[in-house]
N, C-alpha and C positions, 0 to 999 in steps of 0.2 A: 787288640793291640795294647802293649804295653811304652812306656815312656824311659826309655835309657839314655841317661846322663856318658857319655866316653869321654877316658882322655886316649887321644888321637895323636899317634908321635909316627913322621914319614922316617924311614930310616933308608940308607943308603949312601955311598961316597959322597954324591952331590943332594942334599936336600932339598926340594922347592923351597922358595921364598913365601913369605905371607901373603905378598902381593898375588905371585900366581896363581896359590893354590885359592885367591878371593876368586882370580879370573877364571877359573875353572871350575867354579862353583855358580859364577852368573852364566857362563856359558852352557851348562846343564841344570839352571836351578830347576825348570820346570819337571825333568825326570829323577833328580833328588826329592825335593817335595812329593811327588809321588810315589817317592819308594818310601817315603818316613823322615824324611831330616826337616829338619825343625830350624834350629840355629847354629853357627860353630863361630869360639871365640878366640885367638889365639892368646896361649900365654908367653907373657915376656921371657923367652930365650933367646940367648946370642950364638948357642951353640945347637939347637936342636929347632925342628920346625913342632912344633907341638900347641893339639886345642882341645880345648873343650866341645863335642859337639851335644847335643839333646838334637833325639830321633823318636818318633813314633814306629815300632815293629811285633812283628812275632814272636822273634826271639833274637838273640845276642849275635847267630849268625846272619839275621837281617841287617844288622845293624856294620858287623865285619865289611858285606857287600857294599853298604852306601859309601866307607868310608876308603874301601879301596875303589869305588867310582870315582870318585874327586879327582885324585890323583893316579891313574892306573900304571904309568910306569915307573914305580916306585913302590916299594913294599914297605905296609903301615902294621903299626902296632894298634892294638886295641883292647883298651880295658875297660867296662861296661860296669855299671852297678843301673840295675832295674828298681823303678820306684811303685810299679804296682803289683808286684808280685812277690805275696810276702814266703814262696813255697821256693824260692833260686836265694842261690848263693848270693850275700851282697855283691862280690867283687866278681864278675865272667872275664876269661883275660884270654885272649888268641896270642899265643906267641909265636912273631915269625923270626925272633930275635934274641940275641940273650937282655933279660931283663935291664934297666937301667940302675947304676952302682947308689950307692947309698950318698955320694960325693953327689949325684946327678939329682938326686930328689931332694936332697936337701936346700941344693940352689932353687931348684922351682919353686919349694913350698916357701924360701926365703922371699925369693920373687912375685908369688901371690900377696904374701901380706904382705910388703912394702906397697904394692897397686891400688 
């Protein structure tokens, strides 16, 4: 099993809240935990549901699965960098979306370091 860090973005007309997607995660924590999930932290946006999770897995598509369990009616993004395997790409990224604008990552990364 390797240890991947994702940032986790639900995309969709209507997003889940932070709250729900807490409540859907106590509601199945016990079969997340067993698939590999570890932690998930949401980062401060006002326009996006978007977190951090850390997952223990096989690979990047193990990791795709946990994170569309949380939330299954709703389509997630996922971009993965794996911490024990120095032979993968750092960044693995499943796109089910067009990428996020350069306007959009800058707010976030503004929004981590002011946190």
């Amino acid at each position: 099993m390797s240890t991947f860090v994702s940032m986790i973005t639900w995309a969709g007309d209507t997003r889940p809240h932070h709250v729900e997607i807490r409540a859907a995660i106590d509601a199945r924590f016990q079969d997340l935990r067993d698939a590999g999930f570890h932690s998930l932290v949401f980062l401060p946006d006002d326009h996006a549901c978007t977190a951090v999770m850390v997952a223990s897995c096989g690979d990047d598509g193990d990791v795709a699965r946990i994170a569309s369990a949380i939330w299954p009616d709703r389509a997630v993004r996922v971009e993965s960098m794996c911490f024990d395997d120095d032979v993968v790409p750092a960044w693995i990224g499943r796109e089910e979306e067009p990428p996020p604008t350069d306007a959009y990552l800058a707010a976030v990364f503004r929004a981590v370091v002011a946190a």
